[in-house]
BALOBA-1460 file (C-alpha; in Angstrom, 3 decimals):
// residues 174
<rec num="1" residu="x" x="0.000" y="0.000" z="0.000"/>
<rec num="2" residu="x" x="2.765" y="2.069" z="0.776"/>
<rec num="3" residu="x" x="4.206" y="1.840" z="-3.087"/>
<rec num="4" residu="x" x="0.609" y="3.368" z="-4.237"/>
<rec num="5" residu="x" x="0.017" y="6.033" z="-1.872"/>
<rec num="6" residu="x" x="3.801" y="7.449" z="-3.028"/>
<rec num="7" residu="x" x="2.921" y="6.527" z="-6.943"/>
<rec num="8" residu="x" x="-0.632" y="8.966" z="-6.405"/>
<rec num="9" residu="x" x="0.702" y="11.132" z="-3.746"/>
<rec num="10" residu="x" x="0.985" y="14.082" z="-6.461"/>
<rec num="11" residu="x" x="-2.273" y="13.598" z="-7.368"/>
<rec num="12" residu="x" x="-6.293" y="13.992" z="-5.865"/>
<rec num="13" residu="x" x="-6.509" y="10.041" z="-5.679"/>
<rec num="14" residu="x" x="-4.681" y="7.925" z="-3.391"/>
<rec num="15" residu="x" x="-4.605" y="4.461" z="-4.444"/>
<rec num="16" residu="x" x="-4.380" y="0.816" z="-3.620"/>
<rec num="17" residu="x" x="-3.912" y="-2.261" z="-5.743"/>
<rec num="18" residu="x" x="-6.944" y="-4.542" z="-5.829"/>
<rec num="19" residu="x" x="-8.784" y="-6.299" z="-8.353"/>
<rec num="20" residu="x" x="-12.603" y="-7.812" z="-8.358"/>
<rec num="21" residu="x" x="-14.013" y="-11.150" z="-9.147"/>
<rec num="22" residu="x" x="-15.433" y="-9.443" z="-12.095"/>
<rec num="23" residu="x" x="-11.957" y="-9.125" z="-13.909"/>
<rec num="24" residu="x" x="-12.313" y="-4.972" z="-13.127"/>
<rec num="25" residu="x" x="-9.411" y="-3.436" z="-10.781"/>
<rec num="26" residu="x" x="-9.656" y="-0.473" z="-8.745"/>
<rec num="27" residu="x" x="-7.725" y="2.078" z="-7.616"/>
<rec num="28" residu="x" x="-8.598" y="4.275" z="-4.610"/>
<rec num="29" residu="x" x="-8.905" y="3.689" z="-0.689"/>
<rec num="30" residu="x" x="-11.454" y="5.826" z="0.216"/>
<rec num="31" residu="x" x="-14.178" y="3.964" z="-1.832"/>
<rec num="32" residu="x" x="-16.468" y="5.360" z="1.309"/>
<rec num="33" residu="x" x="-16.223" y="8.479" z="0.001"/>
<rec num="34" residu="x" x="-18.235" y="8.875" z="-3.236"/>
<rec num="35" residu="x" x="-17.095" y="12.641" z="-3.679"/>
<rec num="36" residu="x" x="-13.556" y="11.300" z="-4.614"/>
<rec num="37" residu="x" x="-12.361" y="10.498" z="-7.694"/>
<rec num="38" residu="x" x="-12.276" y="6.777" z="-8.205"/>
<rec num="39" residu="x" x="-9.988" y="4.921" z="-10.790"/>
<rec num="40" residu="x" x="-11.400" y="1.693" z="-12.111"/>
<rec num="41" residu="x" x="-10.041" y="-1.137" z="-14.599"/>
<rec num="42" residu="x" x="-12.316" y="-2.733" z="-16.598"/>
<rec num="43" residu="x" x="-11.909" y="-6.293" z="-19.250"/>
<rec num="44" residu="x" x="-15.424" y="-5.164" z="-20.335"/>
<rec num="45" residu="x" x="-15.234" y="-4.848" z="-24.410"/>
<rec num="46" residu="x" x="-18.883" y="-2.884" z="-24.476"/>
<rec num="47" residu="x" x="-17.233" y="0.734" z="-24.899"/>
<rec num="48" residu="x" x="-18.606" y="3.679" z="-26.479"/>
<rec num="49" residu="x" x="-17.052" y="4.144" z="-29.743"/>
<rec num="50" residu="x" x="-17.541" y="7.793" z="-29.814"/>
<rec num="51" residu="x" x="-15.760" y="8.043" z="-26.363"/>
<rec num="52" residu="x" x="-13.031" y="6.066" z="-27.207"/>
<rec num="53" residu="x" x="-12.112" y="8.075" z="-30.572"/>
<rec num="54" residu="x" x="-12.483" y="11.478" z="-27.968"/>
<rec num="55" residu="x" x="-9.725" y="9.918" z="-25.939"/>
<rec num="56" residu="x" x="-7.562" y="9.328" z="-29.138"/>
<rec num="57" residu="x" x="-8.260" y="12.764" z="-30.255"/>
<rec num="58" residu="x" x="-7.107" y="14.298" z="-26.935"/>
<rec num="59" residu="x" x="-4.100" y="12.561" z="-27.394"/>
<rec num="60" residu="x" x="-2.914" y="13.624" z="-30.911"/>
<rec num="61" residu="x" x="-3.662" y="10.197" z="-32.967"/>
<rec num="62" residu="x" x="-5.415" y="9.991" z="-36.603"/>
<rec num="63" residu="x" x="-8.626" y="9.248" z="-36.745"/>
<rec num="64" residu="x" x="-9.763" y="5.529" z="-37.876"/>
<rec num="65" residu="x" x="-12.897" y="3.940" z="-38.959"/>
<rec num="66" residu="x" x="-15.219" y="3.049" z="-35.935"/>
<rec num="67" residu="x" x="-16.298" y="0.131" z="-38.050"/>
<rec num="68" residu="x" x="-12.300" y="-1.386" z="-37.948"/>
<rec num="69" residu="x" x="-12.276" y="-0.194" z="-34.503"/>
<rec num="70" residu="x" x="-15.038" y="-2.037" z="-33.451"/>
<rec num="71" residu="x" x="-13.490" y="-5.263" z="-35.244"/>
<rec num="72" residu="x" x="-10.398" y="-5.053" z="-33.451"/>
<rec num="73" residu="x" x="-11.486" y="-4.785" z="-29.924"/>
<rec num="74" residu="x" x="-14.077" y="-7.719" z="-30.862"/>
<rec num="75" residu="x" x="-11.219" y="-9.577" z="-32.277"/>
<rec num="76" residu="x" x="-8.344" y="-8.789" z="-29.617"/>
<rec num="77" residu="x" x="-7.567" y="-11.094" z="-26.682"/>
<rec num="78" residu="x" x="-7.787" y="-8.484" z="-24.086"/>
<rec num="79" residu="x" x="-9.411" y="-5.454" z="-23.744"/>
<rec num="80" residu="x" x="-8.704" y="-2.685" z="-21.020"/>
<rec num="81" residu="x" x="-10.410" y="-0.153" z="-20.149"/>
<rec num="82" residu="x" x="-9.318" y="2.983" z="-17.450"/>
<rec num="83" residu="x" x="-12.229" y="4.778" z="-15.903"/>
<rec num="84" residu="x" x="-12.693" y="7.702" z="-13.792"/>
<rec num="85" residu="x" x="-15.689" y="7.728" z="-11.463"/>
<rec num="86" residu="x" x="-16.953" y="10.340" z="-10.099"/>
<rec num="87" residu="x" x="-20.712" y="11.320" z="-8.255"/>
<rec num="88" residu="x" x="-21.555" y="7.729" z="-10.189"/>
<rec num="89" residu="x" x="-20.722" y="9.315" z="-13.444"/>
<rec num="90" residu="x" x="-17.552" y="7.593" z="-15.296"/>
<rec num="91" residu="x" x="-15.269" y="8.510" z="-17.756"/>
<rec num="92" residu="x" x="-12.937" y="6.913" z="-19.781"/>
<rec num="93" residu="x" x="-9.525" y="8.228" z="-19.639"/>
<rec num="94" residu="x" x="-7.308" y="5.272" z="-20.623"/>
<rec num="95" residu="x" x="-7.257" y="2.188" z="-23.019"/>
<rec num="96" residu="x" x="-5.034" y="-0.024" z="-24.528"/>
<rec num="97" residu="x" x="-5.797" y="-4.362" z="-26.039"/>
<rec num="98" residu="x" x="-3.551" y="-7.272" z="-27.193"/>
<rec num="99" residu="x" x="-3.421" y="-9.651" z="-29.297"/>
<rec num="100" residu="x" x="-2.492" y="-12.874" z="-28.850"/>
<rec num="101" residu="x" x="-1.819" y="-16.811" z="-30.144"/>
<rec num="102" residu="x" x="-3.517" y="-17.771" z="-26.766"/>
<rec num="103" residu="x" x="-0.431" y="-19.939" z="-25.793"/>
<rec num="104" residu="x" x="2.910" y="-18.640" z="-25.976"/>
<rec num="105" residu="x" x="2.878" y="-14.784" z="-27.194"/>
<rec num="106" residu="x" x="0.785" y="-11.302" z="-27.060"/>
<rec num="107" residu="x" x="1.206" y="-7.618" z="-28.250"/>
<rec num="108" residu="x" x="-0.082" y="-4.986" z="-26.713"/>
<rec num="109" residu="x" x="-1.532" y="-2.500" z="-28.650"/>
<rec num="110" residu="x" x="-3.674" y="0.896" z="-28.695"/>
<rec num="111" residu="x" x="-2.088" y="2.575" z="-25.120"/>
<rec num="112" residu="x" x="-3.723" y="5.671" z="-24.731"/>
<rec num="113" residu="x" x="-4.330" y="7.686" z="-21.485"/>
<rec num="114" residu="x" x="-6.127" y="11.114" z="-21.420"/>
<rec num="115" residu="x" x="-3.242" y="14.437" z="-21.034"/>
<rec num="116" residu="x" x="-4.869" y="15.211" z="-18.062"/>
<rec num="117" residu="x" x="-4.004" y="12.233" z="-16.323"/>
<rec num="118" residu="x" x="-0.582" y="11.672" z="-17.609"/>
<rec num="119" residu="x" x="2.472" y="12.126" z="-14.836"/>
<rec num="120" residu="x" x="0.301" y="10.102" z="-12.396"/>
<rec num="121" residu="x" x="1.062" y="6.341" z="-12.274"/>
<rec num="122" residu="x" x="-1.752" y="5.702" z="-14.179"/>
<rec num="123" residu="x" x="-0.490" y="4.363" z="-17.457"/>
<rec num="124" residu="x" x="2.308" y="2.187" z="-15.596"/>
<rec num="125" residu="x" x="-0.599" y="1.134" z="-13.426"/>
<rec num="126" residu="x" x="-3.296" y="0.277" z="-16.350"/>
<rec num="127" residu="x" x="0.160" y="-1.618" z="-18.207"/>
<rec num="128" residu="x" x="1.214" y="-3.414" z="-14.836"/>
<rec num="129" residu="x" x="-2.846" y="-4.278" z="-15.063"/>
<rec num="130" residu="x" x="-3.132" y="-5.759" z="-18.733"/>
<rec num="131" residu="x" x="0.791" y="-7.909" z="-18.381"/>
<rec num="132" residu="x" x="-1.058" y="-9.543" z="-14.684"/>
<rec num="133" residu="x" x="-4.750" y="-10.222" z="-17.224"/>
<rec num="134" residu="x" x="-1.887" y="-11.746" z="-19.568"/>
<rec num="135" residu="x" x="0.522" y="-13.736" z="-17.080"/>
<rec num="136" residu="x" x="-2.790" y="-14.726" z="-15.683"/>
<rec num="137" residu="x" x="-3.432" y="-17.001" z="-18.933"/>
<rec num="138" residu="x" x="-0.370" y="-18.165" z="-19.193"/>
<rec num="139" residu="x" x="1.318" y="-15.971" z="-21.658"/>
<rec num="140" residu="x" x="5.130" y="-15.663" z="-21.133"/>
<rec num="141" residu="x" x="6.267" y="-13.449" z="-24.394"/>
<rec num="142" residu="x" x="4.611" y="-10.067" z="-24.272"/>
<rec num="143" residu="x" x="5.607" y="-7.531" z="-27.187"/>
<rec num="144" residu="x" x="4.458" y="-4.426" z="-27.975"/>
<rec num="145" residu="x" x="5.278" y="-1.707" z="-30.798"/>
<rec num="146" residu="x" x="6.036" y="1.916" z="-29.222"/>
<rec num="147" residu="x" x="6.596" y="5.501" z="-30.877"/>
<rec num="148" residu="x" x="10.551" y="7.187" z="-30.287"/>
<rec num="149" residu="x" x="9.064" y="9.868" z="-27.455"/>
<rec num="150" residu="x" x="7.640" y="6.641" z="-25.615"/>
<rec num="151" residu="x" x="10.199" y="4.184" z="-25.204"/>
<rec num="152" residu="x" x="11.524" y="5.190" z="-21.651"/>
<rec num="153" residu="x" x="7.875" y="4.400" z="-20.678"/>
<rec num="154" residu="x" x="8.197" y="1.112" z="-21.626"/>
<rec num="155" residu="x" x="11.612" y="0.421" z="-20.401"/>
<rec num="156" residu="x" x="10.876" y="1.514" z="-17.145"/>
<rec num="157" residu="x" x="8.162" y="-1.291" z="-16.831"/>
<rec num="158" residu="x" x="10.346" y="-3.789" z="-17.911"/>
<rec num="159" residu="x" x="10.596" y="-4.135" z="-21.598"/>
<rec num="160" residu="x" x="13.745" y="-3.880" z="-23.680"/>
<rec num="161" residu="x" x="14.521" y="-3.017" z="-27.321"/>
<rec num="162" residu="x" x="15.086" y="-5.863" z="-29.799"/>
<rec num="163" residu="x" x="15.881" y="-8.684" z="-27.269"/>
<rec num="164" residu="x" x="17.991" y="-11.286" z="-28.474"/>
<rec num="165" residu="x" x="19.133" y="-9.412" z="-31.587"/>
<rec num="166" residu="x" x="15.672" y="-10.080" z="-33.298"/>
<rec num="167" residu="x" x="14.415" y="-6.988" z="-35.575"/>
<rec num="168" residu="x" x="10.805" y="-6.655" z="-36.791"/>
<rec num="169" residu="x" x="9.925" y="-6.928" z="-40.125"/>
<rec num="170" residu="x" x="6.966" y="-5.012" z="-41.616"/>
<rec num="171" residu="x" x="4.680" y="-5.453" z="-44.918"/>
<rec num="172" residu="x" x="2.517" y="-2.891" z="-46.497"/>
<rec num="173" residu="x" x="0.542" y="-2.867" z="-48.905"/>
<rec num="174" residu="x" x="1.733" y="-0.653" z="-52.194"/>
């Protein structure tokens, strides 16, 4: 508990670790206290559309069809969701899915959390969440693609740059 309370302590939530039956974590202390902000974790794959491509757009990236959208988060392993809930009203303020061969190996994909939440714990907390979903089922090899101004993010949770001396390869279409 310690760990949390100095991960939030710069922020208007204080935080534990815990995580539900339910497959939803969340993050506060106080739960007594409906007037503070709650954080909450959710596997659930029913998300607004609309309020996921908000979230995207406060963070810079291009827009993409809902329709492909849709098919991805239908068709990806996992599916997390960061929610901020507040007077019983939520709002989503992180996301990110993976992939995976259900046995062996899973990318993670889609890691977005809202500006305004940035610099709090909460991304490292919503990755640390989706690797447990994945170790959880068994998946040792967890990859994940990452833009240059990102990759000390990554690193800092754990993951390393071309391990073993294995490069990606890419194809596009012409």
């Amino acid at each position: 508990m310690v760990f949390w309370k100095k991960l939030f302590s710069n922020s208007d939530t204080v935080a534990t670790s815990e995580t539900t039956e339910a497959g939803n974590g969340l993050l506060n202390s106080d739960s007594d206290n409906s007037d503070l902000p709650q954080i909450v974790f959710s596997t659930d794959r029913e998300l607004d559309l609309y309020e996921l491509e908000e979230l995207c757009d406060r963070v810079g990236w291009a827009r993409r069809p809902l329709k492909k959208v849709k098919k991805a988060i239908n068709h990806s392993f996992l599916v997390v969701s960061m929610w901020e809930v507040k007077n019983k009203k939520r709002r989503l303020i992180g996301f990110a899915r993976a992939t995976s061969d259900h046995a062996f190996n899973a990318t993670i994909w889609d890691v977005v959390v809202d500006p305004t939440f940035q610099g709090r714990g909460l991304g490292k907390a919503m990755m640390k969440y989706a690797i447990t979903q994945l170790r959880s089922e068994d998946i040792s090899n967890i990859t994940l693609f990452a833009d240059p101004q990102v990759i000390d993010f990554y690193q800092r949770l754990g993951f390393i740059l071309d391990p073993e001396g294995i490069k990606g390869m890419f194809w596009y279409p012409d």
